[in-house]
C-alpha angles and dihedrals in degrees: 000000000000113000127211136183114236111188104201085195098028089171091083095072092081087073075074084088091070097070089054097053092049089049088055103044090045085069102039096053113067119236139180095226104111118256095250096049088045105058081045090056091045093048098055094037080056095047088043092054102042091058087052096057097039082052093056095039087061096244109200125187107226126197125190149190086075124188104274113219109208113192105185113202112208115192118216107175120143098257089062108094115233090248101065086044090059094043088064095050089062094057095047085060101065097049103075089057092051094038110108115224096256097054128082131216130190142174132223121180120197154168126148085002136358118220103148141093139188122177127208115222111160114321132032111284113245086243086072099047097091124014089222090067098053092036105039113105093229091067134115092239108025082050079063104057129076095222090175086091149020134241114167087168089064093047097042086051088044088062098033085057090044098053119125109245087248153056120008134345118211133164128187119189125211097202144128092219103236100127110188085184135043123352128277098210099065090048085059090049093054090046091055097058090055097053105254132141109218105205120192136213093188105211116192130247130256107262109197116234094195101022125163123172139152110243100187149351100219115200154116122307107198116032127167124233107301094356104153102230127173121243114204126201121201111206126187121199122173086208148028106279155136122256139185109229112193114182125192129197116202079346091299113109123248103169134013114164136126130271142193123227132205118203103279143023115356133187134205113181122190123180115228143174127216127218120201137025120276143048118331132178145213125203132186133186129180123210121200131154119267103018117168098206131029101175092080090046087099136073130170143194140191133210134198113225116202107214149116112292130233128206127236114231107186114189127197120217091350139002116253109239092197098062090046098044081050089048094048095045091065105044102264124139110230122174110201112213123169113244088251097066091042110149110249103205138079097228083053092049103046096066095072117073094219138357126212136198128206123186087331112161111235086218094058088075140069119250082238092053088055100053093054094060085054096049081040081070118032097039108031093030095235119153121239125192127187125192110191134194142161082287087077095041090228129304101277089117083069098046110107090020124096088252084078092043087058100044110088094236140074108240112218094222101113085076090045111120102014091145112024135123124194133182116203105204109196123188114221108183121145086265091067090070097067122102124276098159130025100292096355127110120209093254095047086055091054093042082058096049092047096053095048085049084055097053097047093049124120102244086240091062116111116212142182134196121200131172128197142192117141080338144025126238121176112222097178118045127195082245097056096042097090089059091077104188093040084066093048093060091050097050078047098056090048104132131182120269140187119276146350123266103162094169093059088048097048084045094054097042086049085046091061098031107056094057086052116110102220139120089228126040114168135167119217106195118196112196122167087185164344114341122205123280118219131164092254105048103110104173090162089061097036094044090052103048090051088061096049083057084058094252122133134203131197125182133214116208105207111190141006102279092054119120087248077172099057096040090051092054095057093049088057093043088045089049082245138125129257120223117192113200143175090169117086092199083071108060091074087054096041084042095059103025089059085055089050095056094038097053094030096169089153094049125083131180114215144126117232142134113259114238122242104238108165136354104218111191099249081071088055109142096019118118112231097176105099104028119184128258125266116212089189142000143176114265108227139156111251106237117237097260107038131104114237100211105177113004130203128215096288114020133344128321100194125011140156153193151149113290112196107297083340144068129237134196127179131189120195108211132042133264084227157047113013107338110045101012099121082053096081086043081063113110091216099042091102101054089035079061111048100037085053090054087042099065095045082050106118107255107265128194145170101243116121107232125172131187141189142191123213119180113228127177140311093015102319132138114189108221113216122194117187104182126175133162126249084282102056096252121145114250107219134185109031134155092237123179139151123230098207126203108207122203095257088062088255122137130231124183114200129183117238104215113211094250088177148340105329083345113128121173138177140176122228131176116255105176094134123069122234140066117339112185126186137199115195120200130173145187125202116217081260089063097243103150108219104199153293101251118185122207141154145189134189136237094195088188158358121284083236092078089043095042118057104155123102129232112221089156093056078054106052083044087065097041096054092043087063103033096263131132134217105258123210117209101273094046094055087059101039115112088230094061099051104035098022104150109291117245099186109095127182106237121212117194111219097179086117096051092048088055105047087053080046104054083032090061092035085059084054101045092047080050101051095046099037098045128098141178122206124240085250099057085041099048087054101047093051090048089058094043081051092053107039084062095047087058087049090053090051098056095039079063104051092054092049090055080047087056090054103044080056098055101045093045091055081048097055086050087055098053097042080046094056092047101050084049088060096047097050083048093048100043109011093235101139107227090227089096116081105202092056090038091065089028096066081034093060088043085050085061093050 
């Protein structure tokens, strides 16, 4: 690691000066400091000051040859050619041999949106070893990513928001420029404030050789009732061709020919006329050989037709005379459709003014089906009203949905089933595999029955699935029905067998149940035909004694070969009920109606007079006085909010409130059968009704209003409101504003500022394609409400299928924003480009450092010159230094006087020993011997 020094004020080195000058002038002046001490005292007051000035001047250590940090962003959207998709991968692969320890490397592919990452370490990812895994759809990433578009913006913030805290940042994009969302500028801006460099290797786009697609459906916005209008298609063909062009007008054809097409734009007109108020639609699609894309072979349109609208009565088994007779008899258009032919989309749906339901079976209807009645509402403003009964076994198929969210009660369903045990009994003979619908057997229709029951059930619910053929075999217990998906499985794996033996079945079913602790315990026998008959099969015995063990059973007949007789006959003797179907859409409602009516908590039979509660205006004029009797109602909890008009023993019977842009009444009984059949003999029945149905019905006025929809730039679409009274007069000053619906099922609200007299415009964001539908309301500042008025437009597709240029200039833009640059091929893979010298250094300021050492040595340097010791404490410390070398000198000397004793004692035994040595060699006499030894000592002496 090389360091460096970085002064963030550099001007305040030239303070430096100072220290020469005081250098100077400390040698010029005299002083009687001695010289020593003075050059001490000079050096600490240079090095004080000069902390003190690199301090000021912001010194900062720098390292460098920081870590880089490459991202490499790898579009994948659908307008880029799998060449040039494979050309990058080539170049992906050589990075991680050429990548240094401390460097990082990851990968974001991207299109529409960018969620995935993939880091390099030090060899290539299995993900890059083959282009087909990363870009199959069945992969895990590509799955992820919406390719249908491109937004360089949400994958530039992605890495920015994903960058290590150090080193360099660096990010190279693989793209051929065209966004269809966001904006890749301002993504560059905001890289650029966080100090990263956006490089580009620019790709091309693919350029269809044989390309047809519709670019746009012109026409009116706004038509009245039977106005002709034309209706102008724009095709664009990159060659000279021959299409099929199919248009539908609200999903039924109105013209399918062939066409040929020149090389261009290419237009195609038909004059039309509309029928009913509300939204419609026209849809066209071309056909040709060869097309590239067909996803950009649609285009769609929708026009707003000014009329008188009807209301939808959807019945469920059988239409009521009665409320149509009282409709009727006060001018109101009402259309009758059975729930089964109820319209599923919201364009379909706006052009009633209300919709009611009577004794329709929330079972009987998609989920789907049931959102779009709730957006129906709350978006477009339109009134619903639902009358129940025991027809529509509770409402228990609406609990969970938004049609309960809309309704202004609480339902009671989530404890519904809290106790309750049933035993599907399917047959599975050979005969179930034969067909009962185009390419379904019997049984396949069952299996699918079965599986959808699963799902809606309550989780409290026991069940228990059992087959039969000769013999019966359970293959869902009460024990393994709470493990969901295990059942599944189970349902999934059924398979046809050999015969019919219904009584085993029946025996077996009774065996488990009536051990079984539950409130309610019920047997839903499937059969598609004739079981076998033996001399001991008593079912009238059998069937009996199970429902004195309170326990019911009810049979469904599928087919027409099936013993409807004998079936029927086991439903009377089991207290149940007997359904008879050729349809296989109708086993999932017979399935959980049959549970409805069998558990019933909601429902309560019981005569009684409804209670006045309240009197709301839209009942002005209605005697309330003398209601008639209920033999039966819904139990329910009224919703804060609401309004609770008649009530019954236990809630509310008839209640009401806004619902979003829309209304919303509910009444808890019939106007039939059992349970409400004194109610049409009322004398005042027909004007209760329509004047109910009056006030859901959406807010209607005379005012002529007109909107339109332009598309602008980066995703925008202007929203334009001219809106006059019946005069012509411009209407000013409103608070304006659209409640949008986007295709994902997400909400916008957008204020509509007043542009001009009666003009009022807004801007809203349209980068998905789909349906867009809007509802405008507005209030003027006397409180008068305007709407609401429902319109919709349709993006068909994605600007990458219209749009197939590249945009290399938009490229080059971001790269020089941020201090890029635009890469060719060799240059991507060059090793300059990618491990060129870092510049980027982390910078560590030390000023605090510098002046603590500074104010440390200025506390040293006023010591040592302002301190003084007195003549007492120096003398003795002087004395006892004396001392203590005097004491040294002594024993230096005694050691000394130690050594020479020593010396002079090993000398004398040299000499005795020489001469020792001499006598034994002059007389022989060994000096081992003591007593000669002194003897000739003593002779020596003499």
């Amino acid at each position: 690691m090389n360091f460096g020094i970085l002064f963030e004020n550099p001007l305040y080195l030239f303070l430096l000066l100072l220290c020469l000058c005081m250098i100077v002038i400390s040698y010029i002046l005299k002083s009687t400091i001695p010289k020593k001490r003075k050059t001490v005292s000079l050096i600490i007051r240079s090095l004080i000051l000069c902390c003190f000035i690199f301090a000021l001047s912001g010194i900062n250590l720098a390292m460098n040859e920081e870590p880089v940090n490459y991202i490499f962003l790898f579009d994948i959207s659908d307008s880029i050619p799998g060449q040039a998709k494979e050309r990058v991968f080539r170049i992906l692969k050589k990075y991680p041999e050429k990548k240094k320890n401390s460097d990082t490397m990851t990968l974001i592919p991207f299109a529409g949106n960018a969620y995935v990452e993939i880091t390099f370490k030090h060899k290539v990812p299995d993900i890059l070893l083959s282009a087909d895994i990363l870009l199959s759809k069945d992969s895990e990433i590509s799955g992820s990513i919406d390719t249908r578009g491109t937004n360089i913006e949400k994958a530039i913030n992605l890495a920015c928001a994903n960058l290590p805290g150090k080193g360099e940042n660096r990010i190279l994009l693989f793209s051929d420029g065209n966004e269809t969302r966001g904006s890749l500028l301002r993504a560059a801006e905001l890289a650029k404030a966080c100090g990263v460099s956006i490089s580009v290797y620019p790709l091309d786009s693919q350029i269809p050789e044989n390309e047809v697609l519709i670019k746009k459906i012109y026409g009116p916005d706004t038509v009245k009732e039977d106005e002709p209008h034309e209706i102008r298609i724009i095709i664009e063909s990159s060659h000279k061709t021959v299409g099929f062009l199919t248009v539908l007008k609200d999903n039924t054809p109105v013209i399918s020919t062939p066409i040929e097409l020149e090389p261009g734009e290419n237009f195609y007109s038909l004059t039309s006329t509309l029928k009913n108020n509300g939204l419609h639609t026209y849809e066209g699609t071309i056909y040709t050989d060869k097309d590239l894309y067909p996803e950009n072979n649609f285009g769609k349109l929708f026009v707003h037709v000014l009329g008188k609208p009807e209301f939808l009565y959807v019945y469920g088994t059988l239409p009521n005379r009665a409320i149509i007779n009282a409709l009727a008899s006060q001018g109101m258009d009402v259309t009758s459709i059975s729930s089964a032919t109820l319209p599923a989309t919201l364009p379909e749906l706006s052009g009633y003014g209300g919709i009611i339901f009577d004794s329709v079976s929330g079972h009987e209807i998609a989920l789907d089906t049931k959102n779009r009645i709730e957006e129906y509402v709350r978006v477009t403003g339109g009134g619903f009203f639902m009358i129940t009964g025991p027809d529509a076994y509770g409402l228990s198929g609406f609990s969970g949905t938004k049609i309960e969210t809309l309704l202004p009660v609480h339902l009671l369903n989530q404890e519904k089933f809290t106790s309750l045990a049933v035993v599907f009994a399917v047959d599975r003979s050979a005969s179930m595999s034969g067909d009962i619908d185009i390419g379904e057997t019997k049984l396949d229709v069952v299996k699918k029955a079965l599986l959808k029951t699963v799902e809606m059930l309550k989780p409290a619910v026991s069940i228990g699935i059992m087959v039969f053929d000769n013999k019966p075999e359970w293959i869902v217990t009460f024990e393994d029905s709470i493990q969901r998906d295990k059942v599944k499985e189970n349902i999934s794996a059924i398979s046809p067998g050999g015969g019919t033996d219904m009584f085993r079945a029946l025996q077996e079913a009774y065996r488990v149940l009536a051990h079984f602790p539950a409130r309610y315990r019920h047997i839903i026998l499937l059969s598609d035909g004739k079981s076998e008959k033996r001399e001991n099969y008593d079912y009238e015995g059998l069937v009996k004694a199970i429902a004195g063990d309170t326990i019911t059973v009810s049979t469904i007949a599928i087919g027409h070969d099936a013993d409807v007789k004998q079936l029927t006959q086991i439903a009377n003797w089991g207290n149940g009920i007997t359904y008879f179907t050729k349809s296989s859409k109708k086993i999932l409602t017979i399935y959980m109606d049959e549970m409805e009516r069998i558990s019933g908590n909601d429902e309560t039979d019981i005569n009684f007079t409804p209670k006045v509660v309240s009197s709301p205006y839209f009942l002005k004029g209605i005697d309330t006085r003398t209601l008639p009797e209920c033999n039966g109602y819904i139990k329910t909890i009224l919703k804060q909010g609401a309004q609770e008009i008649f009530s019954g023993p236990a809630g509310p019977l008839f209640a009401n409130w806004h619902y979003g842009l829309g209304k919303t009444a509910l009444f808890l009984s019939d106007f039939k059968g059992t349970w409400g059949n004194k109610w049409p003999q009322w004398k005042e029945f027909s004007g209760f009704l329509s004047q109910t149905i009056r006030w859901i019905e959406r807010s209607q006025d005379d005012n002529l209003i007109s909107a339109g929809f332009t598309p602008q730039k980066d995703q925008l679409m202007n929203i334009s409101v001219d809106i006059r009274d019946t005069s012509g007069r411009f209407i000013n000053f409103l608070d304006l504003k659209a409640e949008i619906l986007l295709p994902n099922g997400e909400e916008q609200t957008r204020i509509l500022d007043q542009s001009g007299p009666g003009l009022y415009s807004g801007v809203m964001q349209t980068d998905l394609p789909g349906d867009y539908y809007i509802s405008i309301i507005g209030r003027s500042p006397e409180e008068n409400v305007y709407g609401p008025y429902f319109y919709g437009f349709s993006l068909p597709y994605s600007p990458e299928y219209s749009d197939f240029s590249s945009r290399h200039s938009l490229l080059e833009e971001s790269a020089h924003i941020t201090g890029g640059k635009i890469l060719g091929q060799e240059e991507a893979e060059s090793e300059t480009w990618l491990f060129r010298k870092s510049s980027v250094k982390d910078y560590v300021p030390i000023w605090e450092l510098l002046i603590s050492i500074g104010l440390i040595l200025f506390f040293f340097e006023i010591a040592g010159r302002k301190l003084s010791v007195s003549k007492k404490i120096r003398d003795l410390f002087f004395e006892k230094l004396r001392r203590s070398n005097r004491h040294t000198e002594t024993r230096r000397y005694e050691d000394l006087k130690t050594i020479m004793k020593t010396r002079d004692q090993e000398e004398k035994e040299r000499i005795r020993t020489e001469i020792k040595e001499r006598l034994r060699k002059q007389t022989g006499i060994s000096t081992d011997r003591p007593d000669l030894f002194l003897a000739l000592k003593r002779t020596k002496k003499k």
